[in-house]
N, C-alpha and C positions, 0 to 999 in steps of 0.2 A: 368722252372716251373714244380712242382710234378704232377703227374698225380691226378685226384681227386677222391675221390673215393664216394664208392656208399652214403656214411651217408652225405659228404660235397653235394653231388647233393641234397640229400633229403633237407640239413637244408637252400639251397640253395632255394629251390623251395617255402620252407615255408614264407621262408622271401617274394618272389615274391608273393605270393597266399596274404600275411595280406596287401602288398602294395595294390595290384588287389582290397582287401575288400575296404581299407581307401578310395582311386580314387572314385570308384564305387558310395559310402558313400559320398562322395565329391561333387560327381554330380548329386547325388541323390538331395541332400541337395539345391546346387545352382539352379536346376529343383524345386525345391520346392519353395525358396522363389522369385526366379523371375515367376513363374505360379501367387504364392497368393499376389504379389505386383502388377503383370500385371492385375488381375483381380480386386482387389479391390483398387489400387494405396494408400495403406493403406501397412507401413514397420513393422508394428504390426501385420497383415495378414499374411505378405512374413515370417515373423520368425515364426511363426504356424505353415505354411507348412513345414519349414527347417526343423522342429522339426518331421511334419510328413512324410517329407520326410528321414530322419537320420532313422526313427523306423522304415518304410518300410526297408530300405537297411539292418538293424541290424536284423528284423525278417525274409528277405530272405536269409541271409547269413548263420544265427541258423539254418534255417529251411534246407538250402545246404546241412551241414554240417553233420547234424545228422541224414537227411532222403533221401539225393541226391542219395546213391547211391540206394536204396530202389525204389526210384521213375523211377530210369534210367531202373534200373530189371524189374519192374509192364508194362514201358511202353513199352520196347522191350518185353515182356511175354517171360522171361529167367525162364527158370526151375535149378532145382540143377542138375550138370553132379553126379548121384547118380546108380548104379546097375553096372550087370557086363559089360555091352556093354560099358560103358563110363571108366573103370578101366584103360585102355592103356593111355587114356588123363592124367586123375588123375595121374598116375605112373610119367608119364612124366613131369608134373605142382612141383609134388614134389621135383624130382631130381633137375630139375632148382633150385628148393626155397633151397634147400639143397647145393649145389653145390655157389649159390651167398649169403650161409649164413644170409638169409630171411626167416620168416614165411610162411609157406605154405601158399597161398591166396586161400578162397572159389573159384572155380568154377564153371558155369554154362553152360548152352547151351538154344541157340535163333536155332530154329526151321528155316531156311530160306535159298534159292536156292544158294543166296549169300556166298562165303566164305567169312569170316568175324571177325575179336577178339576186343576186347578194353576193358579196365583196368576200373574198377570205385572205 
């Protein structure tokens, strides 16, 4: 078997992350109408909830997508690695991107005792 390369991991993952939404949506959903059928023992109920549970799952997924990584930055209080003191990282971040033939990713820095990195 070939080795895979970086684009097949990527469209690989995509595929796993829309399964992850549909599951998620899935269970949202059966959480929904078995809540509003247990409470009102009414299957007219239970599909209200399914419905408000589907829109939950679709507006947290929107909501992931377009502002997750925003939120993950806000909560850790990551700043941009910006001036000269951070220019060695930056150099470094780039040759990587350059070298695996990727876009440079922003960069940042979390203030904390801990050594620490992770991707958003």
């Amino acid at each position: 078997m070939a080795a895979a390369t970086f684009f097949d991991l990527q469209a690989a993952n995509r595929r796993r992350s829309w399964l992850l939404v549909v599951i998620v949506a899935g269970l949202l959903a059966a959480l929904g109408f078995s809540a509003g059928y247990g409470l009102s023992g009414d299957a007219t109920t239970g599909v209200a909830a399914t419905v408000g549970g589907v829109a939950f799952a679709s507006f947290a997924s929107v909501g992931s997508y377009f502002a997750g990584d925003r939120a993950v930055l806000a909560a850790s209080q990551a700043r941009p690695a910006e001036g000269p003191e951070y220019q060695q990282l930056r150099n470094i971040v780039d040759e990587i991107a350059l070298a695996s033939n990727v876009p440079a990713p922003k960069v940042y820095v979390i203030e904390d005792s801990a050594p620490n990195a992770f991707a958003t």
